[in-house]
Every structure is written in C-alpha cells, then in structure tokens.
Backbone as CSV, one residue per row, in Angstrom:
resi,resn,N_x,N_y,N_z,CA_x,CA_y,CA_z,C_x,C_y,C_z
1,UNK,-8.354,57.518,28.273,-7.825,56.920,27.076,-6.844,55.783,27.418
2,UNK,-6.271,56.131,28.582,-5.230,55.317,28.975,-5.461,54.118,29.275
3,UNK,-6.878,53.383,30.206,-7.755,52.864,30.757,-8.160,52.186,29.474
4,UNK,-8.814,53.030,28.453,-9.544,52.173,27.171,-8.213,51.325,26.433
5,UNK,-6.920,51.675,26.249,-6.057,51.096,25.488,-6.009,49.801,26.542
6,UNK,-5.741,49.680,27.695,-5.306,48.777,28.607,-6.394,47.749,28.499
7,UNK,-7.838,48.152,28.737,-8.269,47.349,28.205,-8.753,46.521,27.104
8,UNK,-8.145,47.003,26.027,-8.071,47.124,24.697,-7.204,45.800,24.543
9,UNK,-5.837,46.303,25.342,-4.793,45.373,25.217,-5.216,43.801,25.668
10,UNK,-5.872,44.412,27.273,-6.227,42.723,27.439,-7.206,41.879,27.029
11,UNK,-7.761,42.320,26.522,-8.901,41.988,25.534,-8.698,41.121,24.762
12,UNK,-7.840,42.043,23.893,-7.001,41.271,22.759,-5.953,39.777,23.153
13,UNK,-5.031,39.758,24.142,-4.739,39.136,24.577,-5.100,37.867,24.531
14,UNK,-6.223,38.417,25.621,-7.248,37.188,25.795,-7.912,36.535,24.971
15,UNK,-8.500,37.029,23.655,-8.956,36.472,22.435,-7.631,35.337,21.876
16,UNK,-6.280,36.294,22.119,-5.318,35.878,21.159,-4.460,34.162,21.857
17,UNK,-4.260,34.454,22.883,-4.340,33.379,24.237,-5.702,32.094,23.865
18,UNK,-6.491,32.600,23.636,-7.555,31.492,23.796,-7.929,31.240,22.266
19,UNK,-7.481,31.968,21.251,-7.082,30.892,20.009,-6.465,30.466,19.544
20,UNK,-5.326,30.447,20.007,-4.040,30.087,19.872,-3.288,30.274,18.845
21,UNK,-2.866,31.581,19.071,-1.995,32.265,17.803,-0.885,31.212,17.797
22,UNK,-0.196,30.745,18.495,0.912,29.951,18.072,0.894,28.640,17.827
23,UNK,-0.797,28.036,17.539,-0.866,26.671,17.308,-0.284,26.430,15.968
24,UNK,-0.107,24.677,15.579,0.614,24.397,14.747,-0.539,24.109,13.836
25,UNK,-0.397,24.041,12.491,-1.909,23.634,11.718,-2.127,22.217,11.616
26,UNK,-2.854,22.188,12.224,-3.877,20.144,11.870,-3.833,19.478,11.211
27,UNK,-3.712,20.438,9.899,-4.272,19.471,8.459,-2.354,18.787,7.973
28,UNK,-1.411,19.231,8.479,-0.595,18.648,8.012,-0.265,16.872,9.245
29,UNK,0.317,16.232,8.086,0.212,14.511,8.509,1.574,14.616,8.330
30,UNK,2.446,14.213,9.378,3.649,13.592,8.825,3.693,12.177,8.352
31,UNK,4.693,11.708,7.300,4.527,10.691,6.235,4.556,9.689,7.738
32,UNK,3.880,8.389,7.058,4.115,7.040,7.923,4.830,6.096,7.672
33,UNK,5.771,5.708,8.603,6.826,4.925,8.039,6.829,3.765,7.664
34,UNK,5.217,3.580,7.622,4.654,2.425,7.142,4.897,2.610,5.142
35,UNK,5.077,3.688,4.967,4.975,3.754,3.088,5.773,2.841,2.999
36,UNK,5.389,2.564,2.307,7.183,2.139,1.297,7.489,2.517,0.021
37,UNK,8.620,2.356,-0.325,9.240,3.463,-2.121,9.041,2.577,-2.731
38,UNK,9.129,3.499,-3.863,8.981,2.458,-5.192,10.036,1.386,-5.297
39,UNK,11.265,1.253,-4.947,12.216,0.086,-4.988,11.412,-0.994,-3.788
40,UNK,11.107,-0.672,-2.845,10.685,-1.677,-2.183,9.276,-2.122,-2.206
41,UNK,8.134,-1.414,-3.339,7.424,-2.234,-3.953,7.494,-2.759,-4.626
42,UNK,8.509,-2.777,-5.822,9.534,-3.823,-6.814,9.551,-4.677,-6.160
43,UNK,10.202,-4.949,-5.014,11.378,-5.924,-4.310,10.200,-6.764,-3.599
44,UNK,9.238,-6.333,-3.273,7.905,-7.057,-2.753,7.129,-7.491,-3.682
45,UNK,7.157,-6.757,-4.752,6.096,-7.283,-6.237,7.117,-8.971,-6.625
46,UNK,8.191,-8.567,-6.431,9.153,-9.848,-7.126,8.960,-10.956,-6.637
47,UNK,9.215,-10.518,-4.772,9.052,-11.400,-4.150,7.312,-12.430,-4.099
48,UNK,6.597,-11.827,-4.023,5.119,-12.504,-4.376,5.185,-13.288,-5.607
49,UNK,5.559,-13.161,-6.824,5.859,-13.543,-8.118,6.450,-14.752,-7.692
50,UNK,7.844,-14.623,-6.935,8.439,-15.832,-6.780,7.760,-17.258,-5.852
51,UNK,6.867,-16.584,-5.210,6.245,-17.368,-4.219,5.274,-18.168,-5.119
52,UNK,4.411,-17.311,-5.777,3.174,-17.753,-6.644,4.222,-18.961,-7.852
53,UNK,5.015,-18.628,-8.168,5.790,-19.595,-8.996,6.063,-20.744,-8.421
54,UNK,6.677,-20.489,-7.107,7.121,-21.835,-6.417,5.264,-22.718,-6.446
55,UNK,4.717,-21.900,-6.054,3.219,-23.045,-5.733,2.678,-23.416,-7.269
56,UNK,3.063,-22.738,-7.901,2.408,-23.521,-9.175,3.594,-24.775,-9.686
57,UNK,4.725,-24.395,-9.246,5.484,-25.651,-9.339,5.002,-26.555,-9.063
58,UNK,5.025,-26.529,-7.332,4.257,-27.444,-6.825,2.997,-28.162,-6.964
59,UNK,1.859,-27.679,-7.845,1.254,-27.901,-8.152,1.030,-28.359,-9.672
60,UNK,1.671,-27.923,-10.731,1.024,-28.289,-11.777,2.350,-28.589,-12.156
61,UNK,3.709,-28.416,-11.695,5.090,-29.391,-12.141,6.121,-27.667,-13.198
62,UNK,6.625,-28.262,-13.491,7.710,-27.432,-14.542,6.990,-26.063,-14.703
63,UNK,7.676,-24.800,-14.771,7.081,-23.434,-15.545,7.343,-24.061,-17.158
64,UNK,6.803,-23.100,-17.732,6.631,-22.922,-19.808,7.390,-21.318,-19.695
65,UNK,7.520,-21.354,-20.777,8.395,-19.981,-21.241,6.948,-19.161,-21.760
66,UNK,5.922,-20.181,-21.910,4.485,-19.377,-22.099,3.547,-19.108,-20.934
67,UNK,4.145,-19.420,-20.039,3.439,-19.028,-18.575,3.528,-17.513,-18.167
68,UNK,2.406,-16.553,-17.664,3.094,-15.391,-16.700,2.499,-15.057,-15.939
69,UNK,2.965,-14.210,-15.020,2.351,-13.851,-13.647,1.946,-12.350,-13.382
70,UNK,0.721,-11.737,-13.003,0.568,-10.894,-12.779,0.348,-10.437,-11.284
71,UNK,0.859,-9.737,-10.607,0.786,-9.627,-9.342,-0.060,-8.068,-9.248
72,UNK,-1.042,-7.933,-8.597,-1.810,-6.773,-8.200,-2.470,-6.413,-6.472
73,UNK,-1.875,-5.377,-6.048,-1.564,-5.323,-4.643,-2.883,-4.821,-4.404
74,UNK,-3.685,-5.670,-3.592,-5.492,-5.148,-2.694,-5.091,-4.681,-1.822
75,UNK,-6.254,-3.782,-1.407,-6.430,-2.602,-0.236,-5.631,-3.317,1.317
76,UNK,-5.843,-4.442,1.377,-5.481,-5.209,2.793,-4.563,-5.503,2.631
77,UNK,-3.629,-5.450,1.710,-1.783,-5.406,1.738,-1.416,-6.696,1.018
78,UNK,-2.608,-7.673,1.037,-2.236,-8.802,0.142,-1.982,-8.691,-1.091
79,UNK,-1.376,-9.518,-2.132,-1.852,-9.795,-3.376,-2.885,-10.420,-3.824
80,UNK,-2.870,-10.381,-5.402,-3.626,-11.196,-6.008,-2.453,-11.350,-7.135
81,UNK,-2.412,-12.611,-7.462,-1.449,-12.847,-8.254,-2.394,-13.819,-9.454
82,UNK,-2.473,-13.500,-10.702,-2.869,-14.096,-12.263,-1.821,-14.701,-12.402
83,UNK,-2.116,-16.369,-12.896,-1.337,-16.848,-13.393,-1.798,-17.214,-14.851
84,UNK,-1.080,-16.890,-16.254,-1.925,-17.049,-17.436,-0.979,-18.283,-18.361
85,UNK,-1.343,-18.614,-19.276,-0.651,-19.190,-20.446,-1.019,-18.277,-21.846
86,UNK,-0.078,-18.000,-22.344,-0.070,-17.234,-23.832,-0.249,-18.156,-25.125
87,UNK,-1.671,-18.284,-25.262,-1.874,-19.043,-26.514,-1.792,-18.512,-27.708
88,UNK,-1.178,-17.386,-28.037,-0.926,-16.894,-29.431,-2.453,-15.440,-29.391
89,UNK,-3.333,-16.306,-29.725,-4.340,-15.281,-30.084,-5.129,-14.870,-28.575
90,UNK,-4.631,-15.746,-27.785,-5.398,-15.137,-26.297,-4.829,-15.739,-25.175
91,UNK,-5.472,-16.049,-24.065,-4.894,-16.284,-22.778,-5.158,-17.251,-22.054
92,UNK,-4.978,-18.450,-21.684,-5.688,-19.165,-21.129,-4.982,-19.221,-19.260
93,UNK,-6.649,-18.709,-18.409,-5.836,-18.421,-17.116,-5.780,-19.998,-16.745
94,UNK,-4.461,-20.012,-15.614,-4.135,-20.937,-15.489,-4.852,-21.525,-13.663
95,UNK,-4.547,-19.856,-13.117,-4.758,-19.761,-11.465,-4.918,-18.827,-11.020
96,UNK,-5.449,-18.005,-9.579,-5.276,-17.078,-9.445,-5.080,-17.284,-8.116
97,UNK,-3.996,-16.450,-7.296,-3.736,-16.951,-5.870,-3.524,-15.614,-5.250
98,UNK,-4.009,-15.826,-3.798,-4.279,-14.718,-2.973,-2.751,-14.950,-1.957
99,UNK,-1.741,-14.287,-1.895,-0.463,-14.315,-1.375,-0.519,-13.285,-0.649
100,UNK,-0.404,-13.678,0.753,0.300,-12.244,1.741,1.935,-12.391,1.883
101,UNK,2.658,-11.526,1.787,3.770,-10.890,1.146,4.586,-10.937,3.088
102,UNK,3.372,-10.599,4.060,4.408,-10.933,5.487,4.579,-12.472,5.623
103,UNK,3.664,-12.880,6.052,3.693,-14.395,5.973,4.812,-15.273,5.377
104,UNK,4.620,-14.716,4.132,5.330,-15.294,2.500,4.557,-16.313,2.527
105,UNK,3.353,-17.089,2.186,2.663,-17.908,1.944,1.760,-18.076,1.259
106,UNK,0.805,-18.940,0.431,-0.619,-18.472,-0.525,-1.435,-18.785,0.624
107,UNK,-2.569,-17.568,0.591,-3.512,-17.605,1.218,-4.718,-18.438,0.624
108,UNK,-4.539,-18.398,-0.243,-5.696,-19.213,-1.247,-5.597,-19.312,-2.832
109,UNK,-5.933,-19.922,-3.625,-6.008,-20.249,-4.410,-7.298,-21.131,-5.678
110,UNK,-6.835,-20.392,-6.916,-7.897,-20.719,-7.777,-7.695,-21.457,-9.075
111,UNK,-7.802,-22.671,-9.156,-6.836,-23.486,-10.033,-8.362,-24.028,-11.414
C-alpha cells in the first residue's frame, strides 16, 4: 500500500509539474501604453481641427461663423477631417482632408 501511495504521489506530481499548476493565465493582456484617455483624445481631436482650419485658411482665405469641422479618427491613427458650410436647409461640403495628428500636417486633401 505504501509503494502504491508513493507512486501515486509521483505520478501526480509529475502530471502536476508538467502542466503547470502555477502558470499564470494567457488570456489576460496588460493595457498598452499606447491607449490614450479620453482627455487626450479631446486634446488630439482639437488639435487636428486646428490644423485643418489653419489649411483652409490658407487655402480658401478667412473662416465664416457658418463653416464647421468634423474630425473622425481611421483605423491607421490618422484623421479625416469634413469641412462643411451651413446653408440653412442643408450643407454644402466645403473639403475633406486626411491629417496625421504625429506629423501635424495634411496628408491630403479634397477641395
């Protein structure tokens, strides 16, 4: 009996050893410090806004108090920034510009 427990024991062991009772679980990800919070997608949404403003300066002269900008963040980290005019009953787009936010520059543009 003594013999069967012993090998009982190492048995077990050995199962317990070679699946690793004390591994850590896989499925957890620690966060990447690549996120960023909601204040500093504000602070990046603003900043694109301001950029896309400066180039339409540059380009078509003075803002209107009927001008606005929509900024919408694509999978590749760029923007896309809408630029519209508010004609009362609808919208007339003005531009649409592709802004990367490291750079700070328009990548392209649709006038």
């Amino acid at each position: 009996m003594k013999r069967f427990k012993i090998k009982m024991l190492i048995i077990l062991s050995a199962v317990v050893i070679l699946s690793g009772c004390g591994k850590v679980d896989s499925t957890y990800k620690p966060k990447e410090s690549s996120e960023l919070t909601k204040e500093q997608k504000v602070v990046e949404e603003r900043m694109v806004i301001q950029i896309a403003k400066n180039y339409v300066k540059k380009t078509y002269g003075e803002l209107t108090d009927n001008q606005h900008f929509d900024a919408k963040k694509e999978k590749d980290g760029t923007y896309t920034v809408q630029v519209y005019r508010d004609l009362g009953n609808y919208n007339e787009g003005i531009a649409w510009l592709n802004v990367n936010p490291k750079t700070k520059k328009v990548i392209d543009g649709v006038h």
